[in-house]
C-alpha positions as CSV (number, residue, x, y, z in Angstrom):
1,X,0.0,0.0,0.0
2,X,1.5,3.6,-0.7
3,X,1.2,6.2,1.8
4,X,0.4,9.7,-0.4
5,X,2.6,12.5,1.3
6,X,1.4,15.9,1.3
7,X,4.1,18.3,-0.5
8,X,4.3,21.8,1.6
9,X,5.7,24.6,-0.8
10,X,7.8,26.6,0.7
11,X,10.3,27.4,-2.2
12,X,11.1,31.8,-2.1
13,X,10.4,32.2,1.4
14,X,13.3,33.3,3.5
15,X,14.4,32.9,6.8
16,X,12.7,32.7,9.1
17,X,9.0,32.0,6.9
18,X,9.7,28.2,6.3
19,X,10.3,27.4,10.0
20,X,7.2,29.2,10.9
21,X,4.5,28.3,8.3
22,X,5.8,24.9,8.4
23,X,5.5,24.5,12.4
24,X,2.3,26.0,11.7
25,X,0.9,23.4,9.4
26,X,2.1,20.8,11.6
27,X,0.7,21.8,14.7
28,X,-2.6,20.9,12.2
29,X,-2.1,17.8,11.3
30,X,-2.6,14.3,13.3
31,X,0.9,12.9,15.2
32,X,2.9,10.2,13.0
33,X,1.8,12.4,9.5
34,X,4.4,12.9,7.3
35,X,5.0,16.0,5.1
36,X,7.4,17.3,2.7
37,X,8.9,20.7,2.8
38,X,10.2,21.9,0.0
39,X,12.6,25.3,0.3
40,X,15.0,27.2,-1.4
41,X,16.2,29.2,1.4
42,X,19.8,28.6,1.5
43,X,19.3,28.3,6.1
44,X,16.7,25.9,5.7
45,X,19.6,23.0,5.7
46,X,20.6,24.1,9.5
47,X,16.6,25.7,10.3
48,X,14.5,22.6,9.5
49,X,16.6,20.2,11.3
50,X,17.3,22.5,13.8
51,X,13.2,23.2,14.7
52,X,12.2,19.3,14.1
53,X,14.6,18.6,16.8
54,X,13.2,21.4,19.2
55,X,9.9,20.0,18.3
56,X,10.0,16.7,18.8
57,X,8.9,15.9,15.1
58,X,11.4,13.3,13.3
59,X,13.6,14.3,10.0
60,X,12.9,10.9,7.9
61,X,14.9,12.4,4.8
62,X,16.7,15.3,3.7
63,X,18.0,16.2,-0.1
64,X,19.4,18.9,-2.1
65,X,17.5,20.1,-5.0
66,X,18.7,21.9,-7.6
67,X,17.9,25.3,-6.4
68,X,17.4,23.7,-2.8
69,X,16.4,21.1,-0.4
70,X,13.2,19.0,0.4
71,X,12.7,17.5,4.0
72,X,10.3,14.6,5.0
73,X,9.3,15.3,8.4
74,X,7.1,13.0,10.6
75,X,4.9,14.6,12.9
76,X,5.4,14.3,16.8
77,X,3.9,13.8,19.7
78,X,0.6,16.1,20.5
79,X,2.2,17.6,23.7
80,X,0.4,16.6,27.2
Protein backbone atom coordinates (compact mmCIF):
# COMPACT_ATOMS: atom_id res chain seq x y z
CA UNK A 1 0.00 0.00 0.00
CA UNK A 2 1.49 3.58 -0.73
CA UNK A 3 1.20 6.16 1.83
CA UNK A 4 0.39 9.70 -0.37
CA UNK A 5 2.57 12.51 1.26
CA UNK A 6 1.45 15.92 1.28
CA UNK A 7 4.06 18.30 -0.47
CA UNK A 8 4.31 21.79 1.63
CA UNK A 9 5.72 24.65 -0.81
CA UNK A 10 7.84 26.56 0.73
CA UNK A 11 10.29 27.41 -2.23
CA UNK A 12 11.13 31.75 -2.12
CA UNK A 13 10.43 32.15 1.42
CA UNK A 14 13.32 33.30 3.50
CA UNK A 15 14.35 32.86 6.76
CA UNK A 16 12.67 32.74 9.15
CA UNK A 17 9.03 31.97 6.90
CA UNK A 18 9.71 28.20 6.30
CA UNK A 19 10.29 27.38 10.01
CA UNK A 20 7.17 29.18 10.86
CA UNK A 21 4.51 28.28 8.33
CA UNK A 22 5.85 24.86 8.42
CA UNK A 23 5.51 24.51 12.38
CA UNK A 24 2.25 26.05 11.67
CA UNK A 25 0.87 23.41 9.39
CA UNK A 26 2.12 20.75 11.64
CA UNK A 27 0.74 21.82 14.66
CA UNK A 28 -2.64 20.86 12.16
CA UNK A 29 -2.14 17.83 11.34
CA UNK A 30 -2.59 14.28 13.29
CA UNK A 31 0.91 12.90 15.17
CA UNK A 32 2.93 10.17 13.00
CA UNK A 33 1.84 12.36 9.51
CA UNK A 34 4.41 12.88 7.26
CA UNK A 35 4.97 15.98 5.13
CA UNK A 36 7.41 17.31 2.71
CA UNK A 37 8.86 20.73 2.84
CA UNK A 38 10.21 21.89 -0.03
CA UNK A 39 12.63 25.31 0.28
CA UNK A 40 14.99 27.19 -1.36
CA UNK A 41 16.22 29.25 1.37
CA UNK A 42 19.78 28.61 1.45
CA UNK A 43 19.31 28.26 6.06
CA UNK A 44 16.74 25.85 5.74
CA UNK A 45 19.56 23.04 5.75
CA UNK A 46 20.60 24.06 9.45
CA UNK A 47 16.58 25.68 10.26
CA UNK A 48 14.53 22.59 9.46
CA UNK A 49 16.60 20.17 11.29
CA UNK A 50 17.30 22.47 13.84
CA UNK A 51 13.20 23.22 14.65
CA UNK A 52 12.19 19.30 14.14
CA UNK A 53 14.65 18.62 16.85
CA UNK A 54 13.17 21.37 19.18
CA UNK A 55 9.86 19.99 18.28
CA UNK A 56 9.99 16.73 18.81
CA UNK A 57 8.92 15.88 15.07
CA UNK A 58 11.35 13.29 13.31
CA UNK A 59 13.57 14.27 10.00
CA UNK A 60 12.91 10.91 7.93
CA UNK A 61 14.89 12.41 4.82
CA UNK A 62 16.75 15.32 3.67
CA UNK A 63 18.04 16.22 -0.14
CA UNK A 64 19.41 18.92 -2.06
CA UNK A 65 17.47 20.06 -4.98
CA UNK A 66 18.69 21.88 -7.56
CA UNK A 67 17.89 25.29 -6.42
CA UNK A 68 17.38 23.67 -2.78
CA UNK A 69 16.45 21.11 -0.41
CA UNK A 70 13.22 19.03 0.44
CA UNK A 71 12.70 17.54 4.00
CA UNK A 72 10.32 14.62 5.02
CA UNK A 73 9.28 15.25 8.38
CA UNK A 74 7.09 12.98 10.56
CA UNK A 75 4.86 14.55 12.92
CA UNK A 76 5.45 14.26 16.77
CA UNK A 77 3.90 13.84 19.73
CA UNK A 78 0.61 16.08 20.52
CA UNK A 79 2.16 17.57 23.66
CA UNK A 80 0.36 16.56 27.20
Amino acid sequence: MTVLTDIYDLRGLKCPLPVLRAKKRLAAMQAGSRLWLETTDPLAGIDIPAFCNEDGHALIKQERTGDGHRFLVERGPQPA
